[in-house]
C-alpha positions in Angstrom: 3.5 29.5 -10.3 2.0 28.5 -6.9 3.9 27.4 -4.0 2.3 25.6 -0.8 2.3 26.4 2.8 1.8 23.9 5.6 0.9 25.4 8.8 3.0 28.5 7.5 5.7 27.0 6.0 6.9 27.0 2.4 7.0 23.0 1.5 6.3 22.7 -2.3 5.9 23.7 -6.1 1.8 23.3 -6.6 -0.1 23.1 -9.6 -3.5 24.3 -9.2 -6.2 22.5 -10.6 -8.7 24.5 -10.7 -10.9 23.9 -14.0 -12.7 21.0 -15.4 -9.8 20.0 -17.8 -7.4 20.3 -15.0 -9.2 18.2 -12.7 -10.1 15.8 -14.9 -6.1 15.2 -15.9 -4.7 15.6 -12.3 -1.8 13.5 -12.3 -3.2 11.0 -14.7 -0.6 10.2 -17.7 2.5 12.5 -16.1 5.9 10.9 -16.5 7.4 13.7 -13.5 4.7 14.3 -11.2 4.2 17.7 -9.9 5.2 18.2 -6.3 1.6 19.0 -4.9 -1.7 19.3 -6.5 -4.5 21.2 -5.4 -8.1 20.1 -6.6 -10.3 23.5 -6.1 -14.0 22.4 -5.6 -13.2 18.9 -5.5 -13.9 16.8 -2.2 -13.1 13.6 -3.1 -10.8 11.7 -6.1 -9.9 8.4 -7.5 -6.9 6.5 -8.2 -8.4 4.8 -12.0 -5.3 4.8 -14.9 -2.9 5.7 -12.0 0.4 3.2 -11.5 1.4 5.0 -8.7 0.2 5.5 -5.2 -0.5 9.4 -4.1 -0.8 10.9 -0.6 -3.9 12.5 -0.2 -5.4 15.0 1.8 -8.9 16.6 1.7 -9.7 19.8 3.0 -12.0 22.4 4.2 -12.8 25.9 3.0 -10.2 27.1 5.9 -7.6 24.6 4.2 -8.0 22.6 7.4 -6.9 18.9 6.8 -9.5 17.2 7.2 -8.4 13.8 6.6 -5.7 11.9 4.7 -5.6 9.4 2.8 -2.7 7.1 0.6 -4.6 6.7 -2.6 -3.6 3.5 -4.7 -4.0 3.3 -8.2 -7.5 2.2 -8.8 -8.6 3.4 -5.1 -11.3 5.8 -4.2 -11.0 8.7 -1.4 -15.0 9.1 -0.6 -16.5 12.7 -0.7 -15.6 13.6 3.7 -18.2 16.3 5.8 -16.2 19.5 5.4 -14.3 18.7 2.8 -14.2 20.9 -0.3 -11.0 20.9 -2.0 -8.2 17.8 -2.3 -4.0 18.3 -2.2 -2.6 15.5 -4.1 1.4 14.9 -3.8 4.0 11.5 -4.5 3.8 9.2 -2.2 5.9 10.0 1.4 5.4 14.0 0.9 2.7 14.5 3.9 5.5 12.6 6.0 8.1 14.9 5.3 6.2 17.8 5.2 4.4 17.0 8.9 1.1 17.0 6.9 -1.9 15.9 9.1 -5.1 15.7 9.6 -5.4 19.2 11.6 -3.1 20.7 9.8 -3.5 24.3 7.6 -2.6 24.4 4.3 -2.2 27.6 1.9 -1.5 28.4 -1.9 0.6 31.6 -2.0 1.4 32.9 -5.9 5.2 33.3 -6.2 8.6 31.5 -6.3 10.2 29.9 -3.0 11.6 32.5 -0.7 15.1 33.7 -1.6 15.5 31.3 -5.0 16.3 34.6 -6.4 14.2 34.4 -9.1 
């Protein structure tokens, strides 16, 4: 289990995608769609077989936002200098999460902070 960080704090349960299969799937087909999802090696996606809108953002090799994007179903986010990796998440996540461009994002291995588990 991964959890993700936005400028340091703990925001999110995030399923890494970080193989061909996985990236290939990403949220495609899910009835409950995961949290956050991190696309590793991936600079750009596409919203084709989605029925839902995602927030977007596409990163640097820091984890720098480098631009975000709301990605409707069918839409394309095009490949952005810098950008090496995507976070997908529902719709409205980036806004309450204070997610923007500028922003640092992290993957930490673990469960959230004092869930006891």
């Amino acid at each position: 289990m991964h959890r993700l960080l936005v400028d340091g704090r703990d925001v999110a349960a995030l399923m890494l995608a970080d193989t061909w299969a996985l990236r290939a799937r990403g949220m495609l087909g899910r009835r409950r769609l995961p949290e956050a999802m991190w696309f590793v090696d991936e600079p750009s996606v596409h919203g084709v077989g989605m029925t839902r809108s995602l927030d977007v953002a596409q990163l640097d090799r820091a984890g720098v936002v480098v631009a975000v994007h709301v990605l409707r179903p069918f839409g394309l986010v095009v490949p952005r200098a810098g950008a090496v990796d995507v976070l997908e998440a529902p719709t409205g996540s980036f806004r309450r999460w204070d997610l923007r461009p500028g922003s640092v994002v992290a993957r930490v291995e673990g469960t959230r902070p004092g869930s006891g588990d």
